[in-house]
TIRODO-627936 format. One record per atom (N, C-alpha, C): x, y, z. Coordinates in steps of 0.05 Angstrom, whole numbers, plus 5000, padded with zeros to 4 digits. Layout:
! TIRODO-627936
XYZ...
END
This chain:
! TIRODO-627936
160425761801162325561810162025521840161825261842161525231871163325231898164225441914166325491935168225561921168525651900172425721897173825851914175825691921177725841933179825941939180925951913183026011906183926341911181426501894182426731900181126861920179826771939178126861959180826901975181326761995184226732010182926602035183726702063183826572089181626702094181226992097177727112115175927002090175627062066173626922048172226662063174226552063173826182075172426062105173526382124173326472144170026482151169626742133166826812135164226632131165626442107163926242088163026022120165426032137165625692149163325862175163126112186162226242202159826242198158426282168155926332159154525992168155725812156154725512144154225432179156725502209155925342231153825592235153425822243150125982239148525922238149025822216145825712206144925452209146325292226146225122232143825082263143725262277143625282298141025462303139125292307137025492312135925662340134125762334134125962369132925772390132025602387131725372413133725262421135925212396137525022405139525342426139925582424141725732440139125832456137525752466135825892490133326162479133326192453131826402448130726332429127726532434123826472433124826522394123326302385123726232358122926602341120226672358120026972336118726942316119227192300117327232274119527052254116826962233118626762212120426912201123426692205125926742191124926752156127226922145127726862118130326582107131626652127134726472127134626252155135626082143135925852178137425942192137025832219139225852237139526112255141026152269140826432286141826712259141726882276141727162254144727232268145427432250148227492262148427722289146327882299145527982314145727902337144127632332143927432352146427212365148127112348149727102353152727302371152127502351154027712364153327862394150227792400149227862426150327532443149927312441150027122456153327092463154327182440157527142443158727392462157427602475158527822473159628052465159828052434161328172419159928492404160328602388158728782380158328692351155828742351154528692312156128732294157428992292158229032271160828922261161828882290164928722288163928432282161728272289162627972280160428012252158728322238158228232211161428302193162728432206165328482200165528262189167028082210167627882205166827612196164627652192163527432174162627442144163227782138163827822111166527812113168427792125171827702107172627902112172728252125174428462130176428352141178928502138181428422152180828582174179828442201179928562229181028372245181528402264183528292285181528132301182227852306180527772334182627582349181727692378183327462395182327242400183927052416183226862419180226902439181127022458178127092474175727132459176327182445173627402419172427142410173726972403174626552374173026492405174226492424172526302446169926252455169326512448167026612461164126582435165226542406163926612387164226332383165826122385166925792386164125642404163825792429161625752446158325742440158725992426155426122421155525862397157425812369156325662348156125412356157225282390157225032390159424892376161625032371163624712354165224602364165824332365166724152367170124192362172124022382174224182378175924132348175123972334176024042310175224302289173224332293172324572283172324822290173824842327173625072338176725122333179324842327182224832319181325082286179824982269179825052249178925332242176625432257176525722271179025922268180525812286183125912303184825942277184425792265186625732241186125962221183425972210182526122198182926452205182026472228182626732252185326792247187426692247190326812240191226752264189826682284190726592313194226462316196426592315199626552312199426112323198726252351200026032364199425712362195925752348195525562345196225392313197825612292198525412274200625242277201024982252201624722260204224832235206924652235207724712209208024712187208324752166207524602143208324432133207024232117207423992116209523902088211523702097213623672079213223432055214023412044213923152027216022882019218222992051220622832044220322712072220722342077220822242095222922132104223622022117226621892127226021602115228421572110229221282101228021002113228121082137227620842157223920762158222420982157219320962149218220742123220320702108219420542080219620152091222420242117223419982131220119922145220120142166216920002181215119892160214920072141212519982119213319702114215219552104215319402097215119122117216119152135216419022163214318932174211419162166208919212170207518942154208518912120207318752108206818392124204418242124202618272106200918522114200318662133197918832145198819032115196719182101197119382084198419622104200119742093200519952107202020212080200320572095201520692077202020872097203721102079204221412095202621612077201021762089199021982082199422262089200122482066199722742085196922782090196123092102193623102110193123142086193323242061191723312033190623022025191822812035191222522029192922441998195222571999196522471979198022201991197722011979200121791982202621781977205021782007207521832000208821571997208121422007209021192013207220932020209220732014207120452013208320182013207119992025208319692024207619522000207919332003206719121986203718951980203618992013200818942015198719162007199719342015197919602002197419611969199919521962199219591932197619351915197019141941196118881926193119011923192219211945189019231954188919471940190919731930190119871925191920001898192019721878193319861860192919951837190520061832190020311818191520601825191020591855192020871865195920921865196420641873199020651875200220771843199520591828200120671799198720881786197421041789196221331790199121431784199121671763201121901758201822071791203722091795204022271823202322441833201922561809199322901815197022681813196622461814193522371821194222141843195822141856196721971866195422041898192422051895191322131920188522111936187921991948186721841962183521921949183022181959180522411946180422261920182122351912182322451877180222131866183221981876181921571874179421641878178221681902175321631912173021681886173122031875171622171871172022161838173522031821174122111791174721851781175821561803176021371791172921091779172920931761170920801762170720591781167520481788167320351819169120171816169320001791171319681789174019681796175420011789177620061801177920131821175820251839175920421864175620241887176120141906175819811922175619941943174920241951172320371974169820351966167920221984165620261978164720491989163820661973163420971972160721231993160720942013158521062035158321352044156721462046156721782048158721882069156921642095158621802123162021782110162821602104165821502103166721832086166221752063166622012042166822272062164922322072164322602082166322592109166922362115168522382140171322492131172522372100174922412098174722722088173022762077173223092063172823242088171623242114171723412134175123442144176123152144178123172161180223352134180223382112181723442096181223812087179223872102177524102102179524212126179824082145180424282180184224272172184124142150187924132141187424322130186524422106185524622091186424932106184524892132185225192145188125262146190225112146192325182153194125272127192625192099193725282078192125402053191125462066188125692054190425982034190125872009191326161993194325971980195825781992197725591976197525391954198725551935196925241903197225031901199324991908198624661924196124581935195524701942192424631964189524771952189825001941188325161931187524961908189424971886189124861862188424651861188224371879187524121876185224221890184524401909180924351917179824481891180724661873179424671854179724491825180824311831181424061802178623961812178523891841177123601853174323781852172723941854170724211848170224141829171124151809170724111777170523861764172623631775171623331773170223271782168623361804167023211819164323371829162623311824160623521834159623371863160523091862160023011889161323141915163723151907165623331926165623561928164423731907164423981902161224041922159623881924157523841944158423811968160123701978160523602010162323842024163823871996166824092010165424382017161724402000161224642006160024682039159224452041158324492072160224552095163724512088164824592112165724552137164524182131164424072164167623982162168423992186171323952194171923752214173523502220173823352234177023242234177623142255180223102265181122712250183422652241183622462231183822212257182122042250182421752265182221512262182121302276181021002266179020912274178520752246176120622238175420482222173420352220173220082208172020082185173320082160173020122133171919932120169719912091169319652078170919692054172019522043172219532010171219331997172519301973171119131952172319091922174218911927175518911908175418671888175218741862174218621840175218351836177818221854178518031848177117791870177217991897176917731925174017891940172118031923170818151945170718331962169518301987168518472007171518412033173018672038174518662049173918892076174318822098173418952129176318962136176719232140179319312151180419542170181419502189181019652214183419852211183020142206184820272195185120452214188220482227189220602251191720782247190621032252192821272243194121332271197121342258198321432270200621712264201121942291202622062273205521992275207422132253210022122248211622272261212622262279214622412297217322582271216922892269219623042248218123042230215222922216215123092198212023112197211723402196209123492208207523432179203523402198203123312177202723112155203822822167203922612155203122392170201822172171201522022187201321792181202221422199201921222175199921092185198420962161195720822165196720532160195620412178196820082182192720032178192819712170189919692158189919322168189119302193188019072204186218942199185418652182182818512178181918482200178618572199177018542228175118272224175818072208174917822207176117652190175417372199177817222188177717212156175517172146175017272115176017422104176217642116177317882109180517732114181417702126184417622132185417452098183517232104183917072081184617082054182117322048181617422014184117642016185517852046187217952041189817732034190517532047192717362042192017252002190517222005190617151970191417391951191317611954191317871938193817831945195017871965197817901972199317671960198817441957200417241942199717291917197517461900197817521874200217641861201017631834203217881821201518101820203118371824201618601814200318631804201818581771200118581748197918421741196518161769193918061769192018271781193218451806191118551815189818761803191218831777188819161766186919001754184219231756182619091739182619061715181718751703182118681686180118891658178719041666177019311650178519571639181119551655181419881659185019751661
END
């Protein structure tokens, strides 16, 4: 089975994310003479634990999963030697047990007045997203562009899930690697913070088992911070839709954030204004 992680817990996940940036990183890229041929890529853990300062046995400790203690100093210094980037050095920390830097956990109940923006929002699509990428919330215009997902059972009512298990005629992302891999990183560095909760556990292992595409990307581990950007879709009724998707977060409830979805050409504006003057029940596909 590929990555389970359910019963592994937080150092399991820990060690796994420790090994994958390692080996990433070869001895030119940290200053040292390449040597006799490797068996494994990337620096050795020796080597690492020499560049970071630390002693061997404490970071093979820790990159097999022992419950040992590290400070932040320890995360900084070993954050340094792998090179990561601050979403992945946030996710480190997270993993590490580091107190101060966790975020809180994320709720599923919004205030009343968020459904008002959403709507206020329309025609622009607009939804509310936790970080798992479940959909809490949504306008009208959203559901004109994306109503397979909207009408999805609750427990599938989720962004991933859509991506990776629905068929293309229903799915109106066009399914480009970077994009894909962008959202599973950023849903990976949420991950750290609920590493061992079934809520979280249990859907990375539904989406593992539906998907061997995702069950491929989620094993690599890369982690990235959520932002905006300029999305394509493609939807079965009007085409090729360009839409400029801009997250923002929600002030009270951690964890959630709303995505407002701008046409970045007038075409795109257009074919969205026709979907939007459709009835619902025109926009599913007429297949499914």
């Amino acid at each position: 089975m590929t990555d389970v992680i359910a019963p592994r817990g937080r150092r399991a996940e820990l060690a796994a994310f420790l090994r994958s940036r390692r080996e990433r990183i070869t001895p030119g890229d940290a200053g040292l003479p390449p040597g006799p041929r490797r068996r494994t890529p990337g620096l050795r853990r020796e080597e690492v634990a020499q560049l970071a300062g630390v002693g061997v046995t404490w970071y093979t400790w820790l990159e097999q999963g022992r419950p040992i203690n590290a400070s932040v100093h320890v995360l900084d210094a070993i954050a340094r030697t792998l090179r990561l980037d601050p979403a992945e050095k946030e996710h480190l920390y997270r993993l590490g047990d580091v107190p101060h830097i966790l975020a809180p956990d994320a709720g599923g109940h919004l205030d009343p007045e968020i459904q008002i923006i959403l709507d206020g929002l329309d025609p622009l699509p607009a939804s509310v997203y936790n970080r798992r990428f479940d959909l809490l919330a949504w306008n009208r215009a959203y559901e004109s562009v994306f109503t397979r997902l909207v009408q999805s059972p609750p427990e599938q009512r989720n962004a991933l899930w859509h991506i990776f298990t629905t068929p293309p005629c229903c799915n109106a992302m066009i399914n480009s690697e970077p994009e894909i891999r962008l959202m599973v990183a950023t849903m990976r560095a949420a991950f750290g913070q609920h590493v061992g909760e079934p809520a979280w556990t249990g859907f990375v292992q539904r989406l593992v088992e539906a998907s061997p595409t995702f069950a491929r990307i989620w094993a690599t581990h890369d982690v990235a911070e959520p932002g905006s950007s300029t999305k394509v879709y493609k939807h079965w009724a009007v085409g090729e839709l360009r839409l400029r998707s801009s997250s923002l977060s929600i002030d009270g409830t951690p964890e959630t954030r709303l995505i407002v979805n701008t046409p970045s050409d007038p075409e795109s504006a257009d074919r969205l204004a026709i979907l939007r003057s459709r009835p619902i029940e025109l926009a599913v596909c007429p297949l499914h």
